[in-house]
C-alpha positions in Angstrom: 188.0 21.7 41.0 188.1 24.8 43.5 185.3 25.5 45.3 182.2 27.0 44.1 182.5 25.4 40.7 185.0 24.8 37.7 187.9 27.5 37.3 187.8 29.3 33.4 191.0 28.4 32.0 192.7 31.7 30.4 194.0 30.3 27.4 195.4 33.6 25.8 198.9 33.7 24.8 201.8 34.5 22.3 204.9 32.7 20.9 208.0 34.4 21.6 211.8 33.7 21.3 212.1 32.8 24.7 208.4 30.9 25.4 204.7 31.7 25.6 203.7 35.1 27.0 200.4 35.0 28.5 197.7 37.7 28.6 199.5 39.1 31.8 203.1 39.5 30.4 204.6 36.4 32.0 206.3 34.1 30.1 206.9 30.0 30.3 207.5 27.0 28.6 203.9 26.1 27.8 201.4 28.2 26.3 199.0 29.1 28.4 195.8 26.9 29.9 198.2 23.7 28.8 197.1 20.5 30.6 200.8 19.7 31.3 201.1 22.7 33.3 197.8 22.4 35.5 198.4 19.0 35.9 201.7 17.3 36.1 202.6 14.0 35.8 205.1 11.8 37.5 206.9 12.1 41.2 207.5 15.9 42.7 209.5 16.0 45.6 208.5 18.4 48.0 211.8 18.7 49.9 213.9 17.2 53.3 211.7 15.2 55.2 210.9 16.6 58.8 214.0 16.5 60.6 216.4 15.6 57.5 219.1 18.2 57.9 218.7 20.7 55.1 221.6 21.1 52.3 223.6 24.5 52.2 221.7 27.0 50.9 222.9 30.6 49.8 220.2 31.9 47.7 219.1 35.2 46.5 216.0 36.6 49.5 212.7 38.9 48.5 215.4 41.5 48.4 217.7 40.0 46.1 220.7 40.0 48.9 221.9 36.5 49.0 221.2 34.7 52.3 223.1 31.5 54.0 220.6 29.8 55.0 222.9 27.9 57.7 224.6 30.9 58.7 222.0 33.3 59.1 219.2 31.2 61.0 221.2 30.8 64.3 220.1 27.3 65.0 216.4 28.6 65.2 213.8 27.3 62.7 213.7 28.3 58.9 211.3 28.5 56.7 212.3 28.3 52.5 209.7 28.3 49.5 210.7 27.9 46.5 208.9 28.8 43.4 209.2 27.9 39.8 208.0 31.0 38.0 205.3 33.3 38.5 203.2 31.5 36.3 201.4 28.8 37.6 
């Protein structure tokens, strides 16, 4: 629960070819206000530990021009988030 009180699940959404649509034009696997997708089950990795070394990376940035992450950092920190969809 957030704070101030239960969250309103929006529950509006469509069947399409390639998954539910919500009310907002995004589109995943599950229709919308699903209890799989607010609260998953199992183990989710979150990434390297602190200090693991981090695997090669070249990956598409905000920009869409891919980026090594290796190559481009120059031995100074990095920072990488990775997001499933926009729908959460």
């Amino acid at each position: 629960m957030r704070p101030g009180g239960p969250v309103e699940l929006e529950t509006r959404s469509e069947q399409t070819e390639f998954g539910w649509r919500d009310h907002l034009g995004f589109i995943g696997p599950l229709k919308a206000g699903t209890a799989a997708r607010m609260e998953p089950k199992g183990e989710f990795p979150t990434g390297p530990a602190i200090g693991e070394l981090l695997p090669d990376i070249v990956a598409p940035n905000h920009d869409g021009r891919m980026v090594d992450a290796h190559a481009e950092r120059h031995d100074g920190p990095l920072v990488v988030v990775f997001y499933r969809s926009a729908v959460w």
